[in-house]
C-alpha positions in Angstrom: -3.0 -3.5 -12.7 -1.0 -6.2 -14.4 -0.5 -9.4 -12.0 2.6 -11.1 -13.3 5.9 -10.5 -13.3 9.3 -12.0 -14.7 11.6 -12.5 -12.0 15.1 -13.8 -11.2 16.0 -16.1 -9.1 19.6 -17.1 -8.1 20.7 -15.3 -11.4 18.2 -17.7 -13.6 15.5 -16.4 -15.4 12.3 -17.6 -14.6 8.8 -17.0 -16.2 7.0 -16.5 -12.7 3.9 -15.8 -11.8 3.4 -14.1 -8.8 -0.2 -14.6 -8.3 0.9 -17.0 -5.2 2.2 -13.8 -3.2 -1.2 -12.4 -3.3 -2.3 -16.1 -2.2 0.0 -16.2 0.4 -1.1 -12.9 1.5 -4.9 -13.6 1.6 -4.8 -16.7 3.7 -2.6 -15.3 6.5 -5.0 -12.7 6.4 -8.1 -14.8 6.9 -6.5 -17.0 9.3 -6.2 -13.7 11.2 -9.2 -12.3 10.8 -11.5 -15.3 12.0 -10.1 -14.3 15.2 -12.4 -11.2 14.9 -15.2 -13.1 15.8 -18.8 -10.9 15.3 -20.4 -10.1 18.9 -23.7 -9.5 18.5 -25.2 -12.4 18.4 -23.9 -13.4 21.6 -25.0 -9.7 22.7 -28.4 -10.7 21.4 -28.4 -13.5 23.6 -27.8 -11.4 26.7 -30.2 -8.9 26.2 -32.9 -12.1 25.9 -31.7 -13.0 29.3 -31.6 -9.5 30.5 -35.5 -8.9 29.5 -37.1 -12.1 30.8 -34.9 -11.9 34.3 -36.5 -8.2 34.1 -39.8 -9.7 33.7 -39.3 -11.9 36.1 -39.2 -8.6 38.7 -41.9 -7.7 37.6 -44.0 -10.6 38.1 -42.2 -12.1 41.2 -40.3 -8.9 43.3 -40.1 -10.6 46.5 -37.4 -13.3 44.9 -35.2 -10.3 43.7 -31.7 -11.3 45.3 -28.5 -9.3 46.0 -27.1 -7.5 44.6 -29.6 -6.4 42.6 -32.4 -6.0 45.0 -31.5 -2.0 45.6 -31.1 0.1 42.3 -31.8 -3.0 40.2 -33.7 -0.9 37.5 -31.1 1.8 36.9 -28.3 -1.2 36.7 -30.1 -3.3 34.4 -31.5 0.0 32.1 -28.0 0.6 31.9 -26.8 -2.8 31.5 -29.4 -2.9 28.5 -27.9 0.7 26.9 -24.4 -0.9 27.1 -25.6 -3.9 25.1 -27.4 -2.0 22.7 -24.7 0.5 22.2 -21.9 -2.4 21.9 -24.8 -4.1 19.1 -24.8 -0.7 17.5 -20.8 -0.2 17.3 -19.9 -4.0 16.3 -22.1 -3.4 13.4 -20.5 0.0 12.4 -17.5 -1.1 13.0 -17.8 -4.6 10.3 -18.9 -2.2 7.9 -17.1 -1.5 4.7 -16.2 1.9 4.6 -14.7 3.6 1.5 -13.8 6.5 -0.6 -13.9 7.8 -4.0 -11.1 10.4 -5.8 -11.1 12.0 -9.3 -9.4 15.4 -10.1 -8.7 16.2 -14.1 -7.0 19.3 -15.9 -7.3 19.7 -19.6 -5.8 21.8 -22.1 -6.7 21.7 -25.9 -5.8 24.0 -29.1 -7.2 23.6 -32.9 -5.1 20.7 -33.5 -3.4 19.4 -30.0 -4.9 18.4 -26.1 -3.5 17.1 -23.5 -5.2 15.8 -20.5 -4.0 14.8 -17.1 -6.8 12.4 -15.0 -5.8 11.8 -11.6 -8.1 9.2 -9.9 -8.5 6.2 -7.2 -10.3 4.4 -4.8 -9.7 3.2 -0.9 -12.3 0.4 1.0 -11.5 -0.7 4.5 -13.1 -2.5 7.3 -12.3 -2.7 10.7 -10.3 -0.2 13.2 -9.2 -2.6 16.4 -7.8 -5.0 17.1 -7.9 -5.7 13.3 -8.2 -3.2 10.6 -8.2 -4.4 6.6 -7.5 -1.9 3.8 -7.2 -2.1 0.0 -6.4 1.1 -2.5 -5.8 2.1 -5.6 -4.7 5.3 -7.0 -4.1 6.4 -11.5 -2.2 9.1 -12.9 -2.3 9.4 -16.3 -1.6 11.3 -19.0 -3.2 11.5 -22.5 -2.1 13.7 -25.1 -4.0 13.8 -28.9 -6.2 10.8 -27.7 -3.2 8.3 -26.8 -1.8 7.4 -23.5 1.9 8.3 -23.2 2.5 8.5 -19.4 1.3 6.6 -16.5 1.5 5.8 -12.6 -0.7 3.4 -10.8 -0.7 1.9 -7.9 -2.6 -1.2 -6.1 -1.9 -2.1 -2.6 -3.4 -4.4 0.3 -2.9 -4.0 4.4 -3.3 -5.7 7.3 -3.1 -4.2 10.5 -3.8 -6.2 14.0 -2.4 -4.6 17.5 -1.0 -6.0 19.9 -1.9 -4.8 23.3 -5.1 -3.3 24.8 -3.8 0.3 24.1 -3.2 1.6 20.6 1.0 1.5 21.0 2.1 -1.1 19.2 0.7 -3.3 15.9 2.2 -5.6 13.2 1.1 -5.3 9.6 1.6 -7.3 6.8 0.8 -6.0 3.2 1.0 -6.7 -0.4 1.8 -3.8 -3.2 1.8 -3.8 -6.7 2.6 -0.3 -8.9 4.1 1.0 -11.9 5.7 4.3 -13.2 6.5 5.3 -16.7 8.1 8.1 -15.8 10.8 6.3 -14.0 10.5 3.6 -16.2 8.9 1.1 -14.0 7.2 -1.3 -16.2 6.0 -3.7 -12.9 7.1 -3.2 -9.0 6.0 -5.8 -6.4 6.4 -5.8 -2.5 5.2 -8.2 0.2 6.2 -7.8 3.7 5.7 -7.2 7.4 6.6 -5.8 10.3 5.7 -3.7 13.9 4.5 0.0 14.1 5.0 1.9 17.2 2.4 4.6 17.9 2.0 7.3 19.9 -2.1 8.3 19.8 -2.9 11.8 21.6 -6.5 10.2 22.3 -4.8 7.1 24.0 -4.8 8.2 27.3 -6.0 7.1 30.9 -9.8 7.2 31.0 -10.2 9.4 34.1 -8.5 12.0 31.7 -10.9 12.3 29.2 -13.3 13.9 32.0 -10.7 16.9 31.0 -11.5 18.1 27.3 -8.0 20.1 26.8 -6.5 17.1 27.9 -8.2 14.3 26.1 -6.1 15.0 23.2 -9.3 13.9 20.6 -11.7 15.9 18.1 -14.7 17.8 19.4 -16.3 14.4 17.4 -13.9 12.4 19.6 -15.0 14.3 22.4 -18.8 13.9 22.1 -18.4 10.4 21.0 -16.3 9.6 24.6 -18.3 11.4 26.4 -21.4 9.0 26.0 -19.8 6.2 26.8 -18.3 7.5 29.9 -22.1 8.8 31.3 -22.5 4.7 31.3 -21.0 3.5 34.2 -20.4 -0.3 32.3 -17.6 1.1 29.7 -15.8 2.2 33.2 -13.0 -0.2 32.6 -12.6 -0.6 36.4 -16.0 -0.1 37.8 -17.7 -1.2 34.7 -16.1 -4.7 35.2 -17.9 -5.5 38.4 -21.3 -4.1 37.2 -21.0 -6.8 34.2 -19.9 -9.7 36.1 -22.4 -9.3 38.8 -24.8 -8.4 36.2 -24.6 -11.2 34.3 -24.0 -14.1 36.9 -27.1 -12.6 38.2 -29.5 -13.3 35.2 -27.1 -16.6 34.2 -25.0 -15.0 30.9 -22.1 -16.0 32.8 -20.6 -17.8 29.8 -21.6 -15.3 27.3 -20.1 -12.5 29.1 -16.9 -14.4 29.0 -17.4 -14.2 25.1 -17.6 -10.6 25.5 -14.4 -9.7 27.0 -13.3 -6.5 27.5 -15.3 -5.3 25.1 -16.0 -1.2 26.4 -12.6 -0.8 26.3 -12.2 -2.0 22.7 -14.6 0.6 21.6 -12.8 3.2 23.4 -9.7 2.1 21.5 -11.9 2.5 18.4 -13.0 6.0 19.8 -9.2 7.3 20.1 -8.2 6.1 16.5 -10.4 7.5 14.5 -10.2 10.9 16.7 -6.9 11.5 17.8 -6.0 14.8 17.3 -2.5 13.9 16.7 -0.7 10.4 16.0 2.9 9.8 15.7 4.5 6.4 14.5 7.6 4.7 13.6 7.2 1.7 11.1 9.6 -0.8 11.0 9.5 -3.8 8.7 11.2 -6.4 6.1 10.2 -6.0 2.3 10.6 -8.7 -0.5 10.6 -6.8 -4.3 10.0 -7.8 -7.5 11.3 -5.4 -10.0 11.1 -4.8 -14.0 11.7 -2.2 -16.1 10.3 -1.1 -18.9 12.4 -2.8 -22.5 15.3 -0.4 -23.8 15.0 1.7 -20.9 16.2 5.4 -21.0 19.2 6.0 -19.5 20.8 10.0 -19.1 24.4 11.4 -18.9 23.3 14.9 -18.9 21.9 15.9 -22.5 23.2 13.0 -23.5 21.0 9.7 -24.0 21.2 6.0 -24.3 18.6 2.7 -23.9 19.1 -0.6 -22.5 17.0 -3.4 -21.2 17.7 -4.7 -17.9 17.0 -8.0 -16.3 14.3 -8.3 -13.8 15.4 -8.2 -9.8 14.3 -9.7 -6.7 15.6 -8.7 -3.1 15.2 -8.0 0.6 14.7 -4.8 2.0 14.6 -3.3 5.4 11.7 -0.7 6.0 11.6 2.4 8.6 9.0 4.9 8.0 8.2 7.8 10.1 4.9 9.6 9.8 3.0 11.9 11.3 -0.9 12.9 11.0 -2.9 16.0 12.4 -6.2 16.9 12.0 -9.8 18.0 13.1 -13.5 17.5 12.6 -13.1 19.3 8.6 -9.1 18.8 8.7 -6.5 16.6 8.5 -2.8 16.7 7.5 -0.6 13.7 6.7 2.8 13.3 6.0 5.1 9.9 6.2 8.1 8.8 4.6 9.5 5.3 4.0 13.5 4.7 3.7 13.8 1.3 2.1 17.3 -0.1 2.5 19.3 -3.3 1.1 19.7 -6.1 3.5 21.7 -9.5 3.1 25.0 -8.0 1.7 23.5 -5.8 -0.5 23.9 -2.7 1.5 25.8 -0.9 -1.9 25.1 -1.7 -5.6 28.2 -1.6 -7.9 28.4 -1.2 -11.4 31.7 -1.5 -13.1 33.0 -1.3 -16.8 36.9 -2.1 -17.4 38.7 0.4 -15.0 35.5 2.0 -14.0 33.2 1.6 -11.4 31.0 3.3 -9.5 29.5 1.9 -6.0 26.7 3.7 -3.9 24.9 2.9 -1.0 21.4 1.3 -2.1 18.5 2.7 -1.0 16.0 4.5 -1.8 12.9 7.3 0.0 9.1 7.5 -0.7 7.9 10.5 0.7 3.8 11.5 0.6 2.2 14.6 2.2 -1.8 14.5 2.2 -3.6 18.1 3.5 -7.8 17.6 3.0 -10.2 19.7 3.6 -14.3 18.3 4.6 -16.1 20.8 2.5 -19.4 18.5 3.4 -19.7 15.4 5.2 -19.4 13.5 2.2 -17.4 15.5 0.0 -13.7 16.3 0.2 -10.5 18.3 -1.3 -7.5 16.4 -0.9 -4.0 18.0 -2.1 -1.4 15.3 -2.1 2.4 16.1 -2.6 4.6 13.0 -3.5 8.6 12.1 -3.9 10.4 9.6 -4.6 14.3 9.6 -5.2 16.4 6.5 -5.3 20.1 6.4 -4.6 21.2 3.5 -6.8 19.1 3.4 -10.1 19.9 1.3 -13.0 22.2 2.5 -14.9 25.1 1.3 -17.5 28.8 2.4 -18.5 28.7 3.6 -22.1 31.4 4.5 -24.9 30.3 7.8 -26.4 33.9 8.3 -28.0 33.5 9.8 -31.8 37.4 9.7 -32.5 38.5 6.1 -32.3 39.5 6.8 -28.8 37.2 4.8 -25.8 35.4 7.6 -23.5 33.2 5.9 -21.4 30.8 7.4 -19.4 27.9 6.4 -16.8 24.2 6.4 -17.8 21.6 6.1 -15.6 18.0 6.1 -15.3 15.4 8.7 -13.4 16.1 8.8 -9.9 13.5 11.5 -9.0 10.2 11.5 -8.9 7.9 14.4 -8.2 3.6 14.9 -8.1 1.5 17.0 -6.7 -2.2 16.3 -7.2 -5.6 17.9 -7.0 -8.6 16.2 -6.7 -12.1 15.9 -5.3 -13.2 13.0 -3.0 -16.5 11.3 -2.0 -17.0 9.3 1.0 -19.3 6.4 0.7 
């Protein structure tokens, strides 16, 4: 993926390098992140404090105090599970998690071939509060051993919500791609912006006691379920356990570190199982465009090239998506409307008399059905459309008799893919 791009700004050209969006990108990122701070070692030190107060019972039951003197071995068992299981699922949880794609089809006669490789790559880490994502994704084609098509596509998210449900998060992102067959020699985006969500896992506790209610996978569902048999991820009851808990063997201080930490792993619990999730992005883009020199521009049958000057502007962003799946199933389907901002609602071309003004935008549309065949091994189908209202395009004279006859060229406004291709979870 290529990493600079000639821009223009305030109608100058300018040899920039746009390294320093990616910079910008990666330090409000780890200034976010480092708010993530890592819990088990502070979960370590509870747990030491846990087991010498227990063996403090042991050796000395008489100074066992309220309100641990009745049923102070089932608290503190549990209290000890709770710990463990919070260790257990902090560590999952700042795992790296990824997965791999690659589909192919291949034809080939005595003297021709043609091959088609469709391939890519996705590593994340995190789910709540914070959740970090990077992809990449290649189509390509290659006929007689030389490329002549391409689409590729690089892009880097951040994702942090904002209250202790799953309803509303802000992003920020970074996305760099081409397309040959729109002729898109480099495409850059940066930007931000709030998603509003609507989880079917993200529900009051007391109703995931009801499984046709709890609106999760049968996953979801066994996952829930043992952290509901212990009482100290009971966000109301569970609270007084811990505090009493840990005043009681003096982790006062380090239970403050804690927080509300059960019902950040229920969070967890209801994104990743969610049987349904519905979500309205909205956000501000910056772009960097170029297209590819002595681009291709169509008036029917009729063709003509020209080499356009790198852009740079402000978009506004809403995306509706939608995502439905299973334990073996899921189905995915969003599609973001990118509009000008800042007075350039329209884009207007004009040659003598002529002119032709539309309203500039343009839709990116991606539907995703995959199927587990194992638990490491995937088929993922993956539909994809893109259409733009306002491509370049470029009054021409295509008059043969003296006589001017101009008429509008313009480039590829539609896009369509639909891919095939094996995945592999690592």
């Amino acid at each position: 993926m290529l990493l600079f791009f000639d821009t223009v700004i305030a109608n100058q050209p300018m040899k920039t390098k746009h390294l320093g969006l990616f910079f910008v990108f990666f330090v409000f990122f780890q200034n976010l992140s480092s708010q993530d701070k890592d819990i088990r070692p502070t979960v370590e030190i509870i747990l030491s404090k846990l087991y010498q107060f227990q063996d403090s019972i042991i050796l000395y039951p008489s100074a066992v105090q309220n309100p641990l003197k009745i049923g102070y071995r089932e608290h503190a068992n549990a209290y000890r599970e709770y710990l463990n299981k919070l260790k257990d699922m902090e560590a999952k949880e700042h795992q790296f998690t990824g997965e791999i794609s690659f589909g192919l089809n291949g034809l080939e006669g005595e003297n021709n071939n043609l091959f088609v490789i469709n391939t890519g790559f996705s590593l994340a880490n995190g789910t709540y509060p914070f959740a970090f994502e990077v992809s990449s994704g290649v189509l390509a084609q290659i006929q007689n051993g030389s490329l002549e098509e391409s689409v590729s596509n690089l892009a880097i998210s951040f994702d942090y919500f904002l209250k202790e449900n799953l309803a509303q998060q802000a992003y920020v992102f970074v996305n760099g791609n081409n397309n040959s067959f729109l002729g898109i020699d480099q495409r850059y985006e940066m930007g931000g912006g709030v998603v509003l969500n609507a989880y079917s896992g993200d529900k009051k506790d007391g109703m995931a006691k009801d499984k046709n209610k709890n609106g999760l996978t049968k996953e979801g569902e066994k996952e829930m379920k043992a952290l509901d048999e212990n009482p100290f991820f009971n966000k109301s009851a569970g609270t007084a356990y811990v505090d009493s808990l840990s005043n009681t063997i003096g982790a006062k201080e380090e239970n403050k570190t804690l927080g509300n930490a059960g019902n950040r792993f229920k969070n967890i619990i209801k994104k990743n199982y969610s049987t349904t999730r519905l979500s309205l992005l909205g956000g501000l883009n910056y772009e960097l465009e170029r297209t590819a020199d002595s681009l291709q521009l169509y008036d029917g049958a009729l063709e003509r090239k020209w080499t356009f000057d790198a852009t740079n502007r402000f978009r506004m962003v809403l995306r509706p998506s939608f995502v439905w799946k299973n334990d073996n199933f899921s189905f995915s389907t969003k599609a973001y409307i990118k509009m000008g901002v800042f007075g350039e609602f329209t884009n207007k071309v004009e040659e003598g008399p002529f002119s032709d003004t539309r309203a500039d935008y343009w839709v990116d549309w991606t539907s995703k059905l995959k199927f587990d065949v194992t638990e490491k091994i995937g088929l993922e189908i993956e539909y994809y459309f893109f259409y733009d209202n306002a491509p370049n395009r470029l009054y021409f004279d295509i008059a043969t008799n003296g006589e001017a006859d101009l008429q509008l060229f313009e480039a590829e406004k539609i896009f369509r893919s639909l891919s095939f291709r094996f995945t592999y979870s690592l």
